[in-house]
N, CA and C atoms as an extended XYZ file, in Angstrom:
567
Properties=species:S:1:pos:R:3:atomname:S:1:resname:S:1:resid:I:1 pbc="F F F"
N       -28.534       25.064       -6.332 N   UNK     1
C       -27.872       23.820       -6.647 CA  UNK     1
C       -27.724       22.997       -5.375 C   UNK     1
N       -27.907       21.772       -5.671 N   UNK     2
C       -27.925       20.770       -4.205 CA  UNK     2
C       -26.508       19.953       -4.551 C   UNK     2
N       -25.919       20.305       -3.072 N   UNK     3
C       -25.049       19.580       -2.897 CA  UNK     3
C       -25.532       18.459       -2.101 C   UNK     3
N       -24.861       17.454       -3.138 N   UNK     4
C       -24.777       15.602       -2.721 CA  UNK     4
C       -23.594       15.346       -2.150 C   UNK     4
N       -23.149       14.488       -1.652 N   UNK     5
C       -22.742       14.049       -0.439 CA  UNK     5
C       -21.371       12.918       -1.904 C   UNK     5
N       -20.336       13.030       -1.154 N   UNK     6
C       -19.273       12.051       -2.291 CA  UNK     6
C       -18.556       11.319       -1.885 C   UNK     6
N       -18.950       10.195       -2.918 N   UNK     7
C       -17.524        9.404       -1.607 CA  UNK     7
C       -16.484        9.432       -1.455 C   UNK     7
N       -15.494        8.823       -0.260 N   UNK     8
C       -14.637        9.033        0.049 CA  UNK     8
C       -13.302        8.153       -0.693 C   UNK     8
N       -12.899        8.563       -1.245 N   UNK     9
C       -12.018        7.584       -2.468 CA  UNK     9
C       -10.663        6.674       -1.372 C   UNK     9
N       -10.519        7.228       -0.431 N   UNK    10
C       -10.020        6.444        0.304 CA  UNK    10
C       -10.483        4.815        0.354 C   UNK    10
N       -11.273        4.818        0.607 N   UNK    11
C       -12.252        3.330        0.507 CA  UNK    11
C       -11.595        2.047       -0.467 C   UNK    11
N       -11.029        3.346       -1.550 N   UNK    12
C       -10.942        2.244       -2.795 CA  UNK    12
C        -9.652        2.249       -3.045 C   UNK    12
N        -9.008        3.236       -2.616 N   UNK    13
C        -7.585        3.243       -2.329 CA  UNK    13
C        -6.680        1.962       -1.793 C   UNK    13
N        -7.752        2.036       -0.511 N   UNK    14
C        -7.421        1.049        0.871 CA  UNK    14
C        -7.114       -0.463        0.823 C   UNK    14
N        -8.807       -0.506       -0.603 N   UNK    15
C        -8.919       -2.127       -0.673 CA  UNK    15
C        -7.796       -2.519       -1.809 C   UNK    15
N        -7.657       -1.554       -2.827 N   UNK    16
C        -6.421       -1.785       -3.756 CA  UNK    16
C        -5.109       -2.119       -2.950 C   UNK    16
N        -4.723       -0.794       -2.259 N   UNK    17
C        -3.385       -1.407       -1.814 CA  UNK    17
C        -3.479       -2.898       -0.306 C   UNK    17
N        -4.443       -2.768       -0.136 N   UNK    18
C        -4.557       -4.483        1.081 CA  UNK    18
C        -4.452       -5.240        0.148 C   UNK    18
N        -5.506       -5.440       -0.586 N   UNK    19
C        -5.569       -6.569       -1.224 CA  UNK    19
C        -4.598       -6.893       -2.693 C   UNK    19
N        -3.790       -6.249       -2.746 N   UNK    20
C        -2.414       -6.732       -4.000 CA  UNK    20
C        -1.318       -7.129       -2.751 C   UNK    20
N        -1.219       -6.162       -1.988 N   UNK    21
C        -0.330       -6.423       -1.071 CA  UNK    21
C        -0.444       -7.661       -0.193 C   UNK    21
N        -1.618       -8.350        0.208 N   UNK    22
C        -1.712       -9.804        0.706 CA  UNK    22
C        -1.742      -10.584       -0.120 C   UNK    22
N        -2.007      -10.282       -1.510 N   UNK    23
C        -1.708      -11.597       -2.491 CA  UNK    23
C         0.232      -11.560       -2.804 C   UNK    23
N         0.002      -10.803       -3.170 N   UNK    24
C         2.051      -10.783       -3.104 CA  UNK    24
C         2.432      -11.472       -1.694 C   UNK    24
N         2.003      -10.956       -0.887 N   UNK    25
C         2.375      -11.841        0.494 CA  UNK    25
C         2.626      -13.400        0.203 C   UNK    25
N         1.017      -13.730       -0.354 N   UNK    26
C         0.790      -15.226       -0.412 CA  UNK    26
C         1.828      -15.517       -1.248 C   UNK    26
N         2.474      -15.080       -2.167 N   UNK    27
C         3.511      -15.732       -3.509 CA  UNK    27
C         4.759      -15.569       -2.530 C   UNK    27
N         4.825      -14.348       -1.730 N   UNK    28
C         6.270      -14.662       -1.237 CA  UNK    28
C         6.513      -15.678       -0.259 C   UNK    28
N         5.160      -16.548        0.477 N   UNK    29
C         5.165      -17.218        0.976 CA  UNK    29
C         5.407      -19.117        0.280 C   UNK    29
N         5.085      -19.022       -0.746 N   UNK    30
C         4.923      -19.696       -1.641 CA  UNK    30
C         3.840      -20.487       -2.208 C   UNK    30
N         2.463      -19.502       -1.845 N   UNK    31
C         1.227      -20.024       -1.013 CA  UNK    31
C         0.531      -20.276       -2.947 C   UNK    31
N         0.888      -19.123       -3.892 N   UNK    32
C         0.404      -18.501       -5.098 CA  UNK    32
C         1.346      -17.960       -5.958 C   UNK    32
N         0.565      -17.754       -7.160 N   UNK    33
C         1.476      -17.658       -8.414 CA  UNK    33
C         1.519      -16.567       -8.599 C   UNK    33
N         2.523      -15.673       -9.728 N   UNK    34
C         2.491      -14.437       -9.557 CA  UNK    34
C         1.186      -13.841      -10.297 C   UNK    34
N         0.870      -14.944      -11.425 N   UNK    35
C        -0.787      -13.920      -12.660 CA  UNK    35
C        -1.481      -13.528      -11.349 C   UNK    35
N        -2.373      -13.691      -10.221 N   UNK    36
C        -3.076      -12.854       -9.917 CA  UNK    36
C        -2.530      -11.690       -8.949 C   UNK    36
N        -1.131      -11.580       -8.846 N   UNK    37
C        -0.341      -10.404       -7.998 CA  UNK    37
C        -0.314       -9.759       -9.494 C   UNK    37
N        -0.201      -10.118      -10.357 N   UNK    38
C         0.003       -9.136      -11.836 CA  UNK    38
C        -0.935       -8.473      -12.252 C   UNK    38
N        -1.687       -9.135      -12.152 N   UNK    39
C        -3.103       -8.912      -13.118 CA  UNK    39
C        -3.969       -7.589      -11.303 C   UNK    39
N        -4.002       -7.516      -10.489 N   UNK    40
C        -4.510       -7.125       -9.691 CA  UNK    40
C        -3.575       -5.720       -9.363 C   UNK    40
N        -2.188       -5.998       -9.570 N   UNK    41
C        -0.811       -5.150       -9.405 CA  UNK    41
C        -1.090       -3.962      -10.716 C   UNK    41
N        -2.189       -4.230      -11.393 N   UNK    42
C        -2.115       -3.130      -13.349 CA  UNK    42
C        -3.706       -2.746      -12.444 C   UNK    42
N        -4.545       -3.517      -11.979 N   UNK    43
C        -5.529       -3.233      -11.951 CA  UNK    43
C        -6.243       -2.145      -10.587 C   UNK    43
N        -6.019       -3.483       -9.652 N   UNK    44
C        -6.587       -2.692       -8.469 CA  UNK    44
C        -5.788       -1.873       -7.643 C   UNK    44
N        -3.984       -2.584       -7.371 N   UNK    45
C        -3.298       -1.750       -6.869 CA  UNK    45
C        -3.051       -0.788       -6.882 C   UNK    45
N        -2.559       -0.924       -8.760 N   UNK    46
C        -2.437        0.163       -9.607 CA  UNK    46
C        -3.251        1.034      -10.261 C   UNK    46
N        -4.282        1.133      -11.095 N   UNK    47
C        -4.873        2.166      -11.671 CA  UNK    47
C        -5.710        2.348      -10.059 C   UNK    47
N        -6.706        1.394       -9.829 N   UNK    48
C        -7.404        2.146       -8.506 CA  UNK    48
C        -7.143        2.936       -7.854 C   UNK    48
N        -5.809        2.814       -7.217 N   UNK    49
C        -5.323        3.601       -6.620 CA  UNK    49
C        -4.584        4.867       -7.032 C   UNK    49
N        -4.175        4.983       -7.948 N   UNK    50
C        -4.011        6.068       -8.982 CA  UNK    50
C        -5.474        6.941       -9.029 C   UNK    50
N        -6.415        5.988       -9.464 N   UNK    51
C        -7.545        7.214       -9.728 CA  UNK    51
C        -7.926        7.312       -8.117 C   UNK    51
N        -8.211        6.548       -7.142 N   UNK    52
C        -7.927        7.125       -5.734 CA  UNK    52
C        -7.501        8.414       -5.524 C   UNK    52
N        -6.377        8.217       -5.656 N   UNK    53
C        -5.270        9.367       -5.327 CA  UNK    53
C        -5.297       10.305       -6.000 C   UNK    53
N        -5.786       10.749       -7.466 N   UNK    54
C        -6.327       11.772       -7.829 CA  UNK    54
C        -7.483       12.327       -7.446 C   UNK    54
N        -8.777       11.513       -7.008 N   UNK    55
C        -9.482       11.993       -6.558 CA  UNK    55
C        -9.633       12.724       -4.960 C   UNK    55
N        -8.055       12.170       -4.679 N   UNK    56
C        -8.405       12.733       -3.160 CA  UNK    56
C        -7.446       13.827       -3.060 C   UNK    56
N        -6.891       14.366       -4.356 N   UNK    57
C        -6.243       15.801       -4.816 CA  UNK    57
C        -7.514       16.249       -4.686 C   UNK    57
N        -8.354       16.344       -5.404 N   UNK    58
C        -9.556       16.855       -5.261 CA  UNK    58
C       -10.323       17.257       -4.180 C   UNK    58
N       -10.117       16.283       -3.160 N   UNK    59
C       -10.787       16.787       -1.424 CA  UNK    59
C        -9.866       17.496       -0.866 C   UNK    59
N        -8.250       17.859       -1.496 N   UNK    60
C        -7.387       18.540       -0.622 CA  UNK    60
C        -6.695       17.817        0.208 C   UNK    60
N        -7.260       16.402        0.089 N   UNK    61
C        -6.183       15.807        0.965 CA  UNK    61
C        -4.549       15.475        0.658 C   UNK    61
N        -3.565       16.188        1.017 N   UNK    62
C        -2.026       15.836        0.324 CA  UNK    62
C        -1.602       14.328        0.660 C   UNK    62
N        -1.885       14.248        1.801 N   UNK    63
C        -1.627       12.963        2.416 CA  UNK    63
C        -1.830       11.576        1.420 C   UNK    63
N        -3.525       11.355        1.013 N   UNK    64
C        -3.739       10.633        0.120 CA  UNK    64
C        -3.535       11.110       -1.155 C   UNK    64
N        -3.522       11.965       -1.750 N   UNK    65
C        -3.595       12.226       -3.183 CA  UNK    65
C        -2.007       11.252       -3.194 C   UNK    65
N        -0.717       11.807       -2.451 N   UNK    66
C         0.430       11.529       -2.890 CA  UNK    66
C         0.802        9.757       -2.089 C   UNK    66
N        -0.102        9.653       -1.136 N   UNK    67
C         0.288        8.274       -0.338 CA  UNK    67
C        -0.636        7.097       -1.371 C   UNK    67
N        -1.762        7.322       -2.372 N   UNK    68
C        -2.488        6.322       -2.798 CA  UNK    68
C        -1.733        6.575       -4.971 C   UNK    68
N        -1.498        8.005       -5.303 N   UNK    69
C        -0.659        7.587       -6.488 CA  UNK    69
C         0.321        7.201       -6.265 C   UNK    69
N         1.209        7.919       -5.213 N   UNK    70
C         2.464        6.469       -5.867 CA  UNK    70
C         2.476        4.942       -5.167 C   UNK    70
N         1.538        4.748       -4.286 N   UNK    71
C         1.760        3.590       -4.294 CA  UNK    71
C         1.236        2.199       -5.324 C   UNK    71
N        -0.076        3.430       -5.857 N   UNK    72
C        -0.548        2.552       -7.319 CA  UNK    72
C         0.946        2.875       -8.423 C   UNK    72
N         1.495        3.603       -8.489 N   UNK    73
C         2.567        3.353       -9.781 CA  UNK    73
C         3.295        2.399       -8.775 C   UNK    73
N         3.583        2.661       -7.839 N   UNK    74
C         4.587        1.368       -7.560 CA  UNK    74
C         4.053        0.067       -7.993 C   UNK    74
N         2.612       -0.361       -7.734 N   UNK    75
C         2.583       -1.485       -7.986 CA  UNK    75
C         2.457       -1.972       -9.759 C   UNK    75
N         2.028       -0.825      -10.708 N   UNK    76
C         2.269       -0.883      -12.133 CA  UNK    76
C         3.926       -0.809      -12.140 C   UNK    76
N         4.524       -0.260      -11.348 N   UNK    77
C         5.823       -0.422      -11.596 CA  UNK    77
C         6.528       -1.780      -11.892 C   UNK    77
N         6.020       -2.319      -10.695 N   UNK    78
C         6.322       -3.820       -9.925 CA  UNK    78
C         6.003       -4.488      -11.586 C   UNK    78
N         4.411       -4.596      -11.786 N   UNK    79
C         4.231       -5.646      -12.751 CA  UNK    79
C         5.049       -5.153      -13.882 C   UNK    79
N         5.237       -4.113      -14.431 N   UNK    80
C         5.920       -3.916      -15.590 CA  UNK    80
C         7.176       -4.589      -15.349 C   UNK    80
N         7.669       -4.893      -14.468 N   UNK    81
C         9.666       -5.205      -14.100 CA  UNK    81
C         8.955       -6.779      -14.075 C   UNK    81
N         7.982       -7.373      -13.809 N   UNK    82
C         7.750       -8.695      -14.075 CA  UNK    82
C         7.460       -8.764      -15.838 C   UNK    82
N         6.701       -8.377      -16.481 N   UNK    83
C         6.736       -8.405      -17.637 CA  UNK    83
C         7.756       -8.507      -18.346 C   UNK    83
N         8.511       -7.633      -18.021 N   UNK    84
C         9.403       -7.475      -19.021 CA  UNK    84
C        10.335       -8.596      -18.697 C   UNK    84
N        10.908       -8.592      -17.714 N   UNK    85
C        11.628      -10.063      -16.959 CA  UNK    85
C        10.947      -11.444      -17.751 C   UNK    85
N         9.036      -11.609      -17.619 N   UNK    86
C         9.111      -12.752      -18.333 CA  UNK    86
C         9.752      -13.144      -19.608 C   UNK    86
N         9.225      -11.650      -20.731 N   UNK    87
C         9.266      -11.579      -21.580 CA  UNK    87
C        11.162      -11.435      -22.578 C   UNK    87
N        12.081      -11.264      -21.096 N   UNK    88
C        13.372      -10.914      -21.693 CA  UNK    88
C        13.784       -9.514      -22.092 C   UNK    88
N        12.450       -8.802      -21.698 N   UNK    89
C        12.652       -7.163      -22.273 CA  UNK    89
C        13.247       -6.495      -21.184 C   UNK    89
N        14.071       -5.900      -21.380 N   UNK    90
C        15.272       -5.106      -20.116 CA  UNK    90
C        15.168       -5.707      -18.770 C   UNK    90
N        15.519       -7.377      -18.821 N   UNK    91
C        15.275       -7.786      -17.622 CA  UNK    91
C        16.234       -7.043      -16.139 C   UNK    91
N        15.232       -7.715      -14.821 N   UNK    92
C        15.624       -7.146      -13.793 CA  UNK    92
C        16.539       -8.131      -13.162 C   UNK    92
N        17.635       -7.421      -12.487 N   UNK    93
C        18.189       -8.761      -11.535 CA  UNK    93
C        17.829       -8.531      -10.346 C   UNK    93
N        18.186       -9.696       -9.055 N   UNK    94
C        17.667       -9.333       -7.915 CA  UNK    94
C        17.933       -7.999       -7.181 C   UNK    94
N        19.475       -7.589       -7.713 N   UNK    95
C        19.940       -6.333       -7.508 CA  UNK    95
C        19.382       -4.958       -7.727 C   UNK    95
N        18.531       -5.101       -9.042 N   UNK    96
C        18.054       -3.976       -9.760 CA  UNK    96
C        16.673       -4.217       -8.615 C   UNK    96
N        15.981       -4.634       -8.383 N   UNK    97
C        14.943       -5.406       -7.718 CA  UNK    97
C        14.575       -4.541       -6.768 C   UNK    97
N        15.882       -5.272       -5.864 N   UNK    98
C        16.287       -4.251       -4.733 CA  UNK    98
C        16.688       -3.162       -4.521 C   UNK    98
N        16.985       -2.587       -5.450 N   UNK    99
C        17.255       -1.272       -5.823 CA  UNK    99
C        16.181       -0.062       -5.966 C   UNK    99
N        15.003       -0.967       -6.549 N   UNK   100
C        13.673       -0.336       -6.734 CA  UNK   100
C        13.008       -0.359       -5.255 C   UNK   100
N        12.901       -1.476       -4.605 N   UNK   101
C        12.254       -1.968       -3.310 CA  UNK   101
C        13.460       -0.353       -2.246 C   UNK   101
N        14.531       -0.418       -2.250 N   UNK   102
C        15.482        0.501       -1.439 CA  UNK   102
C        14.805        2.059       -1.538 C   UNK   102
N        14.741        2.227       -2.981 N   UNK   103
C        13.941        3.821       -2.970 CA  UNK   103
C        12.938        3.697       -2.713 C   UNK   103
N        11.990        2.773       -3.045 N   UNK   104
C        10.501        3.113       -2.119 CA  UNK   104
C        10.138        2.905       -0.486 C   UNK   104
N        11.540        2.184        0.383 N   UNK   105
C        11.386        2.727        1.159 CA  UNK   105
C        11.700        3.640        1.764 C   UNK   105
N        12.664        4.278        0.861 N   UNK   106
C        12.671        5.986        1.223 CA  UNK   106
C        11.056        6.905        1.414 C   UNK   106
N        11.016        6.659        0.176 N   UNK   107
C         9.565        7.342        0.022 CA  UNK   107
C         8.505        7.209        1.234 C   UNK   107
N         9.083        5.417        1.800 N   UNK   108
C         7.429        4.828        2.492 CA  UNK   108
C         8.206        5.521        4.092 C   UNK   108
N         9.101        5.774        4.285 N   UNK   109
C         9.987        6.427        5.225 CA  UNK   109
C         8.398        7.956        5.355 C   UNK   109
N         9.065        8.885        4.915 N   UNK   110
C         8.296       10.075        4.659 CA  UNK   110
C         7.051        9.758        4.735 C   UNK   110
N         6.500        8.881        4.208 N   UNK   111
C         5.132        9.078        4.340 CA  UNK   111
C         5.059        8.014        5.758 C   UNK   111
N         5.763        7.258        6.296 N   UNK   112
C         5.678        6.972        7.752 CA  UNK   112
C         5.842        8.461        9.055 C   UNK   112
N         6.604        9.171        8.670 N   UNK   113
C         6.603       10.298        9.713 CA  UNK   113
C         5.065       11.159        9.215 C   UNK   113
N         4.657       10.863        8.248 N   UNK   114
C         2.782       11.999        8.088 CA  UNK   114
C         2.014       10.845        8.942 C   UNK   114
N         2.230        9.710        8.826 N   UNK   115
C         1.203        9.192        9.207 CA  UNK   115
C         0.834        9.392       10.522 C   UNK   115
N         2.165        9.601       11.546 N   UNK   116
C         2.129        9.405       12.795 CA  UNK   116
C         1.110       10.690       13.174 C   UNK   116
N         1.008       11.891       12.046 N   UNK   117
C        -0.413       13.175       12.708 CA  UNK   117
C        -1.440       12.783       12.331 C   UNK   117
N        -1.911       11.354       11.670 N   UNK   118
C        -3.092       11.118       10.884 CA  UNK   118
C        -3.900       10.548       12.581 C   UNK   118
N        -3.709        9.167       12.670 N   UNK   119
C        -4.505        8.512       13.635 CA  UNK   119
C        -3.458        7.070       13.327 C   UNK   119
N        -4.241        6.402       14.550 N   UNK   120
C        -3.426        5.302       15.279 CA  UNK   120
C        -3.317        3.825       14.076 C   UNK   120
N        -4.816        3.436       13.481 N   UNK   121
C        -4.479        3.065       12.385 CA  UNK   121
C        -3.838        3.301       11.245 C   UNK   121
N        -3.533        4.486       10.793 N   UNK   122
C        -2.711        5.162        9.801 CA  UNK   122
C        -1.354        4.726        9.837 C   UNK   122
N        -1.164        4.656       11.548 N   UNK   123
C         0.463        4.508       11.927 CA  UNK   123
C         1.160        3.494       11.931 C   UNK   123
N        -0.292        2.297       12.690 N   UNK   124
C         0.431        0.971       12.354 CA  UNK   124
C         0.671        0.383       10.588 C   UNK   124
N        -0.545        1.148        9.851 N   UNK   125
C        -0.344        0.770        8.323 CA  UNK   125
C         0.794        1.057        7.737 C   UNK   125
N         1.396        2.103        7.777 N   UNK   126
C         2.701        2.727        7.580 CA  UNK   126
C         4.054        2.097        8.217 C   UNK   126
N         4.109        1.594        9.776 N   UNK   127
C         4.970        1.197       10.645 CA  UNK   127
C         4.881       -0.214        9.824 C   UNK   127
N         4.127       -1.110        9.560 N   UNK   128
C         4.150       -2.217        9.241 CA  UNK   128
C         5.094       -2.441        7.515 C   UNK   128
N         4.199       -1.050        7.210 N   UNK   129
C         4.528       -1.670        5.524 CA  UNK   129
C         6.764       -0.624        5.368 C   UNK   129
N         6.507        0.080        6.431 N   UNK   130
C         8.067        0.419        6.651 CA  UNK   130
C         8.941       -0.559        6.818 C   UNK   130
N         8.493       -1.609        7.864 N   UNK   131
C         9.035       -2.725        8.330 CA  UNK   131
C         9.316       -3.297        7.291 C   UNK   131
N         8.121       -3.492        6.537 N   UNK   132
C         8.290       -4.573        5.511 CA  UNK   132
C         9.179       -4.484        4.170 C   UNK   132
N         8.689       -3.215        4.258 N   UNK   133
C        10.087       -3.134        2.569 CA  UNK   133
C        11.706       -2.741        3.133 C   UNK   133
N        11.682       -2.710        4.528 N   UNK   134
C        12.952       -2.735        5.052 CA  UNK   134
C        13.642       -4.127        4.819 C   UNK   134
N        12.768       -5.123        5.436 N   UNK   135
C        12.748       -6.820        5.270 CA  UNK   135
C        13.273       -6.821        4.269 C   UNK   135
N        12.310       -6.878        3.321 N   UNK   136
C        12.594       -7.044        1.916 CA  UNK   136
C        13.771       -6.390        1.074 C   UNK   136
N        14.093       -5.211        1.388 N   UNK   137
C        16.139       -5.301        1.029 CA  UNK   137
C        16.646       -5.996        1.670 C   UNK   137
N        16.448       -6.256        2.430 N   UNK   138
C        18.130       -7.546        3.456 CA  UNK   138
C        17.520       -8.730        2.557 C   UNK   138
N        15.883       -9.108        1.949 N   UNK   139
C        15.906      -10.213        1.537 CA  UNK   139
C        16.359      -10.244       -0.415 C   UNK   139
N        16.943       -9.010       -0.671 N   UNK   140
C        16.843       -8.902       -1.733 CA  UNK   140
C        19.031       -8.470       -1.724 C   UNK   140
N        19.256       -7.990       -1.287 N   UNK   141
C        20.745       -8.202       -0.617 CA  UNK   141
C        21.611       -9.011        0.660 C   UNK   141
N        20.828      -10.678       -0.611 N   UNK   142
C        22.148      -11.607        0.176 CA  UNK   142
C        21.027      -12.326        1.706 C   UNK   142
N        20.290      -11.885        2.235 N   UNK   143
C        19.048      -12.711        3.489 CA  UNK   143
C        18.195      -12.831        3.086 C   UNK   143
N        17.748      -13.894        1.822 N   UNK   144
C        16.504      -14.362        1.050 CA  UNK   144
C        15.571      -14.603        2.092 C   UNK   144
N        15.860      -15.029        3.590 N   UNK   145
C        15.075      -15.139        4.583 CA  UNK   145
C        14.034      -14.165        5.179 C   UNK   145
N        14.758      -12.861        4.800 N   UNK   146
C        14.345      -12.126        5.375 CA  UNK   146
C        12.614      -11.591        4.233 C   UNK   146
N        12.802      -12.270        2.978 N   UNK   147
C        11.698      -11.974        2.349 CA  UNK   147
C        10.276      -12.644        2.955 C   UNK   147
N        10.680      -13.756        3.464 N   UNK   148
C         9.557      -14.685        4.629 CA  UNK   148
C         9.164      -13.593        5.937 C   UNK   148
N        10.015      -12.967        6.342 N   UNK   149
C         9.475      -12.163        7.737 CA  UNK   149
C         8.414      -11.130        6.919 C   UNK   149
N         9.364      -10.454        6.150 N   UNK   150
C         8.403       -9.491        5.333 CA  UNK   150
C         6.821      -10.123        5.099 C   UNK   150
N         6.968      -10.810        4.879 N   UNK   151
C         5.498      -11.617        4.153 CA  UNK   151
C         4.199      -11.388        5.276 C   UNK   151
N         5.124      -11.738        6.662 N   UNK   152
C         3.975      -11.849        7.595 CA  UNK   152
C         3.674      -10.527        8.074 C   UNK   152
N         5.006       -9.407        7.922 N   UNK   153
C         4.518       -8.068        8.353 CA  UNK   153
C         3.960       -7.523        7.343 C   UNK   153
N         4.139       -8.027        6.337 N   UNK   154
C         3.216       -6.789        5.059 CA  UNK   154
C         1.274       -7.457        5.312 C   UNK   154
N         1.481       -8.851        5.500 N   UNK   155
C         0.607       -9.551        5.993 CA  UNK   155
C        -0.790       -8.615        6.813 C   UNK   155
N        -0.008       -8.101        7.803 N   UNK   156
C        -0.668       -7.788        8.484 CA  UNK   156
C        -0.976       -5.786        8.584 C   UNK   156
N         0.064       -5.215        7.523 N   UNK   157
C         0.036       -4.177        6.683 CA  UNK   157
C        -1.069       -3.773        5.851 C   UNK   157
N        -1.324       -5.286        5.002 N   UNK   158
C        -2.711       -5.471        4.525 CA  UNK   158
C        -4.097       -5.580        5.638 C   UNK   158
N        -3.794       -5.799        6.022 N   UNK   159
C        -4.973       -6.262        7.024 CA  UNK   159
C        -5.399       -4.865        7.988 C   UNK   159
N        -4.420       -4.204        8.179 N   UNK   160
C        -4.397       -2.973        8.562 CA  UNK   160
C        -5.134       -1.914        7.732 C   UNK   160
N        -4.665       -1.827        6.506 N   UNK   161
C        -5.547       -0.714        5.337 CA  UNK   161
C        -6.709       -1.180        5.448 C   UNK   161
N        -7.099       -2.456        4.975 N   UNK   162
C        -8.455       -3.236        5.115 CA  UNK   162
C        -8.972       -2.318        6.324 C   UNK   162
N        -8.521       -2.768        8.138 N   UNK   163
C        -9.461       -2.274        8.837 CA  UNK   163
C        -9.496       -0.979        8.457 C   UNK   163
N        -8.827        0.381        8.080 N   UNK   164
C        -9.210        1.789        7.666 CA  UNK   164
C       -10.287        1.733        7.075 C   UNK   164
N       -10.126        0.838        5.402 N   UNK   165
C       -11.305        1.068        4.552 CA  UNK   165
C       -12.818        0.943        5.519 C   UNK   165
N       -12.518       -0.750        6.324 N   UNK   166
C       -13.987       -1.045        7.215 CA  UNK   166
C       -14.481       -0.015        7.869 C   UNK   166
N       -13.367        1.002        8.319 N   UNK   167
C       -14.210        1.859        9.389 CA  UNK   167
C       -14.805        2.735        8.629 C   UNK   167
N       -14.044        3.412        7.694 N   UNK   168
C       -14.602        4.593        6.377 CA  UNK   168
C       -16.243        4.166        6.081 C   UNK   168
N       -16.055        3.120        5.873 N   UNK   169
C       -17.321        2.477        5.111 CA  UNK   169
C       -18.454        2.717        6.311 C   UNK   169
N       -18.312        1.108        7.330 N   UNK   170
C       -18.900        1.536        8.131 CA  UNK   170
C       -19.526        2.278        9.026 C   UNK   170
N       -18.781        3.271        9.256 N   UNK   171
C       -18.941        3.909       10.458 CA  UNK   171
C       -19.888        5.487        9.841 C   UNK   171
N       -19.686        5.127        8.170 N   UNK   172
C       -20.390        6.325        7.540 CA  UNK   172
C       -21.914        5.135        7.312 C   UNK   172
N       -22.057        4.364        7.014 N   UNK   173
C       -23.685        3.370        7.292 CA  UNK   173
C       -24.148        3.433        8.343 C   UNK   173
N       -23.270        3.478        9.818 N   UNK   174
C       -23.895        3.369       11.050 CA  UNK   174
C       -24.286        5.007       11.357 C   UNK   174
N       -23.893        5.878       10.934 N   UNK   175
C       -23.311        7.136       11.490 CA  UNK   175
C       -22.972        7.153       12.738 C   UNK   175
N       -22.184        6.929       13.318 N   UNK   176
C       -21.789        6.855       14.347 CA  UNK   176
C       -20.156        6.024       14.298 C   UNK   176
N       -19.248        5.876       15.215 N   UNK   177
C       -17.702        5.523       15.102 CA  UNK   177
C       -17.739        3.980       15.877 C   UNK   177
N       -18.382        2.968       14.369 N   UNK   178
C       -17.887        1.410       14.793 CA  UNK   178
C       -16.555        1.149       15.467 C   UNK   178
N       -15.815        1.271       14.782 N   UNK   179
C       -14.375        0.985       14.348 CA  UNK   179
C       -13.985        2.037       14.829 C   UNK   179
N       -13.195        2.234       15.536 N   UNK   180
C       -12.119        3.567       16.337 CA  UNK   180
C       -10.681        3.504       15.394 C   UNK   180
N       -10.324        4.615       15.444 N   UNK   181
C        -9.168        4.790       14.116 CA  UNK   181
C        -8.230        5.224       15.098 C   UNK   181
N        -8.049        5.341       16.301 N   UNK   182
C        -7.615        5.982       16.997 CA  UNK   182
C        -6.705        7.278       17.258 C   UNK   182
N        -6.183        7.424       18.167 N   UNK   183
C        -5.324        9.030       18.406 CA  UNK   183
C        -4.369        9.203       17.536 C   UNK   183
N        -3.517       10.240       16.727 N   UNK   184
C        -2.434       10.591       15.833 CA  UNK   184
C        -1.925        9.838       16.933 C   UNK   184
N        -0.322        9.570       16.786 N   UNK   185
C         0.864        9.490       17.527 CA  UNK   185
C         1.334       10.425       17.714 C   UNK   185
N         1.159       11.461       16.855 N   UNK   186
C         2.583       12.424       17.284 CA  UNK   186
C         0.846       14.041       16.846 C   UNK   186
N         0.833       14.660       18.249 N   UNK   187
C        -0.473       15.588       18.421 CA  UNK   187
C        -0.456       16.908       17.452 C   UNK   187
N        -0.843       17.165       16.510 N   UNK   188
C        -0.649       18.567       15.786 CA  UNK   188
C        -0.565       19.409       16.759 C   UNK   188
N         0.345       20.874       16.263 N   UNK   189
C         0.460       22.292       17.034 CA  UNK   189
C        -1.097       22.837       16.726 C   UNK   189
């Protein structure tokens, strides 16, 4: 039997959570509307990254299997609490909001201390998007301002996964290391 070569589901993980996460940016900026943070939040954030993250149970990786499903349910989470809000069905208040945004950065907490044994991009992706849903409770309890700072650090949170996916991609076309991912932060025993 010949073993073929598979891809790396990270890839698709990466571009799901960048790219929902810079369009939400753009709405919190006031740049865009929420249908394509919704419609992308069920789709690419969410299921992609869900089937991502199962598939990378499959390579053994814990890191992604559990860092790419829940961040796809978070973002089916997200659109469902907009749905239902449009629709009047168990609406959310800003409180409840923030309440949801408060536990996931617990979660994004924990998976900020794994990242720091992954590599140097891993860390700023994590450090950024920590930052950012930190922002985002002070802007969701009472410093609406603080949802604008968030914008530019998740901003660049996105832009961060993006460069991971580029190097994954690339650097497996070039064979050789385009894109440097650089050193863990914190060195395994």
């Amino acid at each position: 039997m010949q073993n073929s070569k598979l891809g790396n589901p990270a890839v698709v993980g990466l571009a799901g959570f960048g790219l929902t996460t810079l369009l939400l940016q753009f709405h919190n900026l006031g740049i865009c509307g929420l249908g394509p943070i919704v419609s992308m939040g069920f789709i690419f954030g969410g299921l992609a990254q869900l089937i991502a993250g199962f598939m990378e149970q499959k390579t053994g990786n814990n890191f992604g299997f559990a860092a790419f499903s829940s961040y796809g349910s978070f973002w089916i989470g997200l659109g469902i609490i907009w749905i239902f809000n449009h629709f009047q069905i168990y609406p959310s208040t800003g409180t409840d909001v923030g309440l949801y945004l408060v536990a996931w950065t617990l979660i994004t907490a924990i998976f900020w201390v794994g990242s720091l044994f992954i590599h140097s991009a891993m860390a700023i992706t994590f450090t950024t998007l920590l930052i950012g849903f930190i922002l985002l409770d002070f802007g969701h309890f009472g410093f609406p301002a603080m949802n604008v700072a968030a914008a530019y650090v998740l901003i660049i949170c996105a832009l961060a996964a993006w460069y991971m996916m580029a190097s994954i991609i690339l650097n497996d076309l070039a064979g050789r290391e385009l894109l440097k991912s650089g050193k863990a932060w914190i060195a395994k025993k």
